[in-house]
Every structure is written in structure tokens, then in C-alpha cells.
N, C-alpha and C positions, 0 to 999 in steps of 0.2 A: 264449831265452824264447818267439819267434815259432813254433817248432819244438818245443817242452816234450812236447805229444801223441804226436808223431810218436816221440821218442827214445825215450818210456817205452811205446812200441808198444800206444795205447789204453787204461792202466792205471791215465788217472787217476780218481777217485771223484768227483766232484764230482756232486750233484744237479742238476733241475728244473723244471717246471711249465709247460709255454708254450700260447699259444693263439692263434691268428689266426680274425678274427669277421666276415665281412662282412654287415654290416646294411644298412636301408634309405638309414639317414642316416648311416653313417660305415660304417670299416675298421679295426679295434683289432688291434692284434698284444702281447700280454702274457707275463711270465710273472714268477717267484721264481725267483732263482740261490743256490743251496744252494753253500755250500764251508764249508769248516775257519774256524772264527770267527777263528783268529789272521790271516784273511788279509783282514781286514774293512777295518786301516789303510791295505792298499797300493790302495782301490779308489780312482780319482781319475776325475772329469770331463774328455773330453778331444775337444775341437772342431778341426778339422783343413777350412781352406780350402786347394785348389786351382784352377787356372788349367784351365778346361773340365771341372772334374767337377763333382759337386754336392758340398755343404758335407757334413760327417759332423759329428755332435753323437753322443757313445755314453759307456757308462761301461765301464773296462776297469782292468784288472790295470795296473800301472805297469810297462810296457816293452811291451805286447801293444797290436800298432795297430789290431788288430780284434777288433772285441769284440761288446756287445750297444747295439743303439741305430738310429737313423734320418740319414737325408739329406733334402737341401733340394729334393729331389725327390719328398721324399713316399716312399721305399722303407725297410722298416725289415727288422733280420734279431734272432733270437733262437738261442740254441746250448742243444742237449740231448748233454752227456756220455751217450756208450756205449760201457761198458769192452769190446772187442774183438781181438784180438791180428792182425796183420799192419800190413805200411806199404807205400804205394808211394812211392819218395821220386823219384819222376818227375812227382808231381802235386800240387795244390795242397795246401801243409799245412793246417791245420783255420783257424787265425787268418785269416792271410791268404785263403783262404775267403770267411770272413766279412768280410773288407775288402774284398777284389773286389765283394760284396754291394751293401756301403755306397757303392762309386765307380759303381754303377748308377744308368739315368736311370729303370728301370722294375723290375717281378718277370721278367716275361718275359726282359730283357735279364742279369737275374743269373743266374734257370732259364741260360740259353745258355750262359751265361760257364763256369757250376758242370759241366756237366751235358758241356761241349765240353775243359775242362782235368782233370776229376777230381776227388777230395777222396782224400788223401793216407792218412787215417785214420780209425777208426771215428767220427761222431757224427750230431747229424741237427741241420741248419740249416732254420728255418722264416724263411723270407722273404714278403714282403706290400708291397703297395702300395694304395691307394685303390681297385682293383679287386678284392683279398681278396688269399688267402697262397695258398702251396705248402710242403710238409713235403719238404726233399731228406736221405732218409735213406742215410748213406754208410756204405760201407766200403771197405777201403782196393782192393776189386775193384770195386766198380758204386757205380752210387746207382738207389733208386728214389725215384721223386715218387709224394707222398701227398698229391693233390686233397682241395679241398675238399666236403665232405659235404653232401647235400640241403637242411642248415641253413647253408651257407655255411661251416663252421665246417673247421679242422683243431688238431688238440692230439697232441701228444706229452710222454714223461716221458724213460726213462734205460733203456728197451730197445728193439729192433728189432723194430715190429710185424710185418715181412716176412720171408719166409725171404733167405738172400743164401749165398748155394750157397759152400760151402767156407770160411766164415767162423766162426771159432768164438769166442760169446759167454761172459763169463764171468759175465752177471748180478748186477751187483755191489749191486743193490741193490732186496732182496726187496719192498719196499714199491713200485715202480716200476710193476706191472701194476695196483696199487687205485689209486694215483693218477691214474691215467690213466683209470680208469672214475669216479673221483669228479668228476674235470674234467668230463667228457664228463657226470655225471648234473647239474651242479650250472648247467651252459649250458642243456640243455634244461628245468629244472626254473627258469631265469632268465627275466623278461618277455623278449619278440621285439626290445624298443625300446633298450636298455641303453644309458647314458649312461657315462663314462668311470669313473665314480664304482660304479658296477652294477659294470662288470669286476674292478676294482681291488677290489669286496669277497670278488668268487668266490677270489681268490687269498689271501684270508686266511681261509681254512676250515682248522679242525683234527680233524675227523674221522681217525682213527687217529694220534692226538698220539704222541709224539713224532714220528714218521714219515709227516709229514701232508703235504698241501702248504705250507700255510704250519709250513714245519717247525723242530724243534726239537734241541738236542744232545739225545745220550741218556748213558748211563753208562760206554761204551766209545768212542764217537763227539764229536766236536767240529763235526759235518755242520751247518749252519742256515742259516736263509734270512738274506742280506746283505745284497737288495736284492729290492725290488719293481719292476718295470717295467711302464705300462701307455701304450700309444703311440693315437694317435687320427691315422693315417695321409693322413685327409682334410684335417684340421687341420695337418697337419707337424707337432706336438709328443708330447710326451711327459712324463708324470709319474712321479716316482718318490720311494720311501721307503726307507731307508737302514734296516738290520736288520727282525726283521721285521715285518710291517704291521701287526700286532695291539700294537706297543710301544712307540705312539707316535716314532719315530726320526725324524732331520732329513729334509725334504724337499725337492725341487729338480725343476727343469723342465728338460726341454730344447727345445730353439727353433732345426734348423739352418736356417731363415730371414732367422735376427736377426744 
């Protein structure tokens, strides 16, 4: 399961939408997780204390230890599927990854971890802490880090803004370069001040419906948004909405504090 990415060498489809914000008064790391609506029932809450790390509070697939969510250190990580072909199976696979993320006490400290062992597969891991995020966009040869922008801001979708020399993309998902400028229009076109509640509505924008951010199936596709995540890094929590935000769906917090 830990290894899924790795074996199907980059090919899985999955959507989505992420954003790290640093503001005056907070640090938000957000995004919508697009997958196959049959896979809606296997999503479960899963809190994991150990002995000298920090606490992980995230939501993930049932049997994947790392997934999307924060620690009680205040470090949060979000994951952007990019269908890419190669693996190096000497280096961290994509899950795990983002587990190593979540057992950091800092961003910097997960940059080192990420950036000193590899990412095994194509995708791009946005991590953040109370000081803002970083975009570590991989493939299974390099990563580049994607700084934050003179608005504090970083946002990715489901391709590789960067070139990555001898890596070949298959672009799975033609709607992934407007999303990624609709984010990017819909932050700057957002007040300066945004409260959690501000973020959490940019991500239920449907401009180009079905294939929107806050997205939909279409007639050949079962793609849609599962879940919302919008984290407030300085706060240690995190809110979320279950299918997508525009349909009313159950909602939950997470607290690795508490």
C-alpha cells in the first residue's frame, strides 16, 4: 500500500488543489484531494502518538501512514499527484515521504530530511510551518524547492511547474495548468487578512465545472473532490469537510495537541 506510487511507476490519476499562505496573523496550508468517489469509504482519521516526535493528526487512505495533515509541532504537509514515469527504489517512497514530514519538529527540518534522502517518485509535497511552506517538487531524479512568492504564497496542482531534465511527463490531467492559475487569481483577488473561513471558501470555486477546483465527476471520470483541508499552522489545527465543500458533507477537526 506504502509503495502503491512507486510500483505503478508514477501512474496514478488522483487530483489536487493545494496552497500554503503566510499572513500577517497566521500560516494556512490548504488544499481538495480529488480521487475516484469509490474510494471515499476507505478515508479514516488517523492520530499517531510517539515517544520524542511530535503527535501526527492526518487523514489517509486505510493502510497509508502518511498522508495529508499536521503535527503537534505546528508542521503540516499536503501531496499533489504527478503522473510521471521512473522510480528510484533507493529513496524515499512518496507516503513515507510525507510521513517523515509529519515526524518533523520544523519545515526546514523536513526540507533536510526530503531534500538529504530523495523522493523515490514523481509528485510534489508542500510542507509549512508557522513561518510559511515550501513546494518540494520531485521526481524520481531530483527535487526542486518552490519558495514562497512576494505574497508569501506557494500553490501547486497535478504538473511540474519546472523543467526536471530526462523525466518524462504524461500530463494526465489537462485541466491542471487553469487550476493552478485560478488558485493563484482567486488569492490575489482574496483580502490580505484571510481568516480560515476566507481559505476554506477559495477552495470551493467552480469555475470550469466539472474540472474545477472544487471538482466534480464527469461522464467518463469518477475524479471528485473527497475532502477539504484547511490547516491554521499557528493554531496547530486544522479543519475539514468530507466530499465536496459546496455539499454540505460531515465535518471534523483535527487537534495534534489534544
Amino acid at each position: 500500500m506504502n509503495v502503491r506510487t512507486e510500483i505503478a511507476y508514477g501512474m496514478f490519476s488522483d487530483g489536487c488543489t493545494a496552497l500554503s499562505w503566510k499572513t500577517d496573523e497566521a500560516s494556512f496550508l490548504a488544499q481538495n484531494w480529488d480521487w475516484q468517489q469509490e474510494q471515499a469509504p476507505n478515508l479514516i482519521r488517523l492520530k499517531i502518538q510517539q515517544q520524542s516526535k511530535p503527535t501526527i493528526d492526518m487523514v489517509t487512505e486505510a493502510g497509508i501512514i502518511g498522508k495529508i495533515g499536521l503535527n503537534s509541532a505546528g508542521v503540516g504537509v499536503c501531496l499533489n499527484a504527478i503522473r510521471a514515469r521512473g522510480v528510484d527504489f533507493t529513496k524515499l517512497p512518496c507516503h513515507l515521504a510525507l510521513r517523515a514530514c509529519l515526524e518533523s519538529s520544523s519545515r526546514s527540518e523536513a526540507v533536510e530530511a526530503l531534500n538529504k534522502a530523495g523522493v523515490a517518485s514523481a509528485c510534489h509535497i508542500l510542507v509549512a510551518d508557522p513561518t510559511g511552506g515550501v513546494g518540494l517538487e520531485c521526481s524520481h531524479l531530483d527535487i526542486i524547492n518552490i519558495l514562497m512568492s512576494s505574497q508569501n504564497v506557494v500553490t501547486h496542482t497535478n504538473h511540474f511547474v519546472n523543467v526536471h531534465a530526462n523525466v518524462q511527463e504524461s500530463h494526465h490531467l489537462p485541466d491542471s495548468p487553469f487550476r493552478l492559475q485560478r488558485i493563484d487569481q482567486l488569492i490575489r483577488s482574496c483580502k490580505q487578512d484571510p481568516d480560515i473561513d476566507d481559505v476554506a471558501l477559495l477552495l470551493q470555486d467552480e469555475e470550469n465545472y466539472p474540472t474545477a477546483i472544487n471538482r466534480g465527476p464527469t461522464d467518463d471520470s469518477t475524479l471528485t473532490t473527497l475532502f477539504t483541508i484547511v490547516m491554521n499552522l499557528e493554531k496547530k489545527i486544522a479543519h475539514i469537510t468530507l466530499g465536496r465543500p459546496t455539499e454540505g458533507g460531515a465535518k471534523l477537526n483535527l487537534d495534534p495537541s489534544t
